[in-house]
C-alpha angles and dihedrals in degrees: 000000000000142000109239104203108185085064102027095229134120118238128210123186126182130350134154119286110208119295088042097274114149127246134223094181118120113213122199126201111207114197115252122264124280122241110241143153123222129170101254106197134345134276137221143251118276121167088283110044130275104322101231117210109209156133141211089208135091112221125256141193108243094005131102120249134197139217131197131207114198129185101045119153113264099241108077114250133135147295131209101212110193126191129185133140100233117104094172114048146010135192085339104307130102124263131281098040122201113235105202100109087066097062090270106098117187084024126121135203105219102181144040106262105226115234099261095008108114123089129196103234119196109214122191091221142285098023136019129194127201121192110203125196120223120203124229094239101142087204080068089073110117088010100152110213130181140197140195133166135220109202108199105216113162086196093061120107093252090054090233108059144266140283132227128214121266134265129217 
């Protein structure tokens, strides 16, 4: 048993199988992913700008964590904030997804909305943040989630508002 650390893994070679019988099998333990947070896409004019989904933060299991949605026009008004896991595909369909024959031409969806899992959001203009909390389950580990925002905006160039790119 060794640590390989050019690689950072731990290496195991040999060992008894049961019934005493020796093995010649090498074994490796990977460490387990690292939380983190990355833009997926783009998003797409609104009256404001591009509303920008991020965060400055790295996921963790039972802390809070914050988003931030940038870009929002500077009258209050609301956002539709939508999570899922799925990159793909979604109801069917492949991923992105345009979104023009919903009223928001040169716009894409970038995630699998889950059933249930949107919230209208009121914002106050210009920027919304969001603090989320994140259990301490530790079955939560590797969970992929995803995030993406409609902001309704009646002045933007569609008529119905704009959409940011996705979190994940």
């Amino acid at each position: 048993l060794a640590f390989d650390q050019a690689r950072g893994r731990t290496v195991l070679f040999g060992g008894a199988a049961w019934g005493g019988a020796l093995s010649a099998e090498t074994w490796e333990l990977e460490s387990a992913a690292v939380a983190n947070w990355t833009r997926h896409g783009l998003g797409c004019a609104g009256s404001a700008g591009t509303p920008v989904l991020d965060s400055a933060m790295v996921p963790a299991l039972g802390s809070n964590f914050a988003i931030q949605l940038t870009g929002l026009p500077p009258l209050s008004g609301t956002v539709l904030l939508a999570f899922g896991h799925e990159l793909a595909w979604w109801n069917g369909n492949p991923l992105p997804r345009e979104l023009g024959a919903f009223g928001l031409p040169s716009c894409r969806l970038w995630i699998g909305a889950a059933p249930l899992g949107s919230v209208l959001l009121p914002h106050a203009g210009n920027t919304l943040v969001l603090t989320l909390a994140i259990p301490a389950n530790p079955a939560l580990a590797g969970v992929v989630v995803a995030m993406q925002a409609l902001v309704l905006d009646a002045a933007a160039p569609s008529g119905v508002g704009a959409v940011s790119n996705a979190g994940i």
